[in-house]
Steps between C-alpha positions, in 0.01 A plus 500: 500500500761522773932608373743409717817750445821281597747776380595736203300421226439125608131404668198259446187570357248301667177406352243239500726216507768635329841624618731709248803570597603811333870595436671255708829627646527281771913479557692531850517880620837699307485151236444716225730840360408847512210618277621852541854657432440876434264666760559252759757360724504136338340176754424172396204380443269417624527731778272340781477148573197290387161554769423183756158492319694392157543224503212308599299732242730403236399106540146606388634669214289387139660664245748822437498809316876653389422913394778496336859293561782639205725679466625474846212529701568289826250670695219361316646111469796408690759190523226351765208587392579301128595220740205513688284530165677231342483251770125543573410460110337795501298717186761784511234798315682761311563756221561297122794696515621347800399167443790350335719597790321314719430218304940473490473475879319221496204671624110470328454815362134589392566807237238726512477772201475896582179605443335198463244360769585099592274250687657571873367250809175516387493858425750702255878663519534817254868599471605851477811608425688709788714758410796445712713900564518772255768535229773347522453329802177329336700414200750314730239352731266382203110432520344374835151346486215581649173275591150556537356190705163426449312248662158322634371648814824717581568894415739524178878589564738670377832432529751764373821281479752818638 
């Protein structure tokens, strides 16, 4: 198993001959607004450009896996990144909860239920919900999702989705 990190919370998970793009925010540097207003001085996101190595990684790119994509939550799917999905046809794997919000964009959402093991590449995907701040702040946010990757001939993975 070999991750590429391309920025924030956006990478590839490489294994066998799969390629998951996790969490695609994949917009111009400063294309996106602020994420933070209170402790921070507010910059647009995101706040370095894309790596050289992007882009020819993201041609080998499978399949994709959105944490979670509410609510707001640009730095997990982005403007480009749905574009990007949606042009390449890709199986967009994600929380049931956020499943008919990408299935509006036009995307192919793959609702997976918390808790609940699926059939994964061969191997399984057990979603976990993420608790995403405490009190109000996680009322505000909402629930992020977590994933526990398991498959054939590759350590298991966890991803904590923020």
């Amino acid at each position: 198993m070999r991750i590429r990190l391309l920025r924030n919370a956006t990478l590839i998970v490489e294994a066998a001959s799969e390629r998951i793009l996790v969490d695609p925010m994949l917009g111009a540097s400063r294309s996106s607004p602020p994420f933070a207003f209170v402790r921070h001085v507010p910059r647009r996101n995101p706040t370095v450009p894309m790596p050289p190595h992007a882009l020819p990684n993201l041609e080998t790119v499978t399949a994709a896996l959105v944490t979670h994509c509410r609510r707001g939550h640009l730095d997990h799917l982005d403007a480009a990144g749905r574009t990007f999905l949606s042009r390449r046809e890709l199986s967009v794997f994600c929380a049931s909860g956020d499943a008919a919000y990408l299935s509006k964009r036009r995307l192919r959402a793959t609702p997976l239920a918390l808790g609940f093991r699926a059939p994964f590449f061969g191997g399984t995907i057990l979603p976990v919900a993420a608790t995403h701040g405490h009190g109000w702040i996680a009322r505000l946010m909402g629930v992020g999702v977590g994933y526990v990757i398991s498959l054939p001939g590759e350590p298991s993975l966890y991803l904590s989705g923020d």
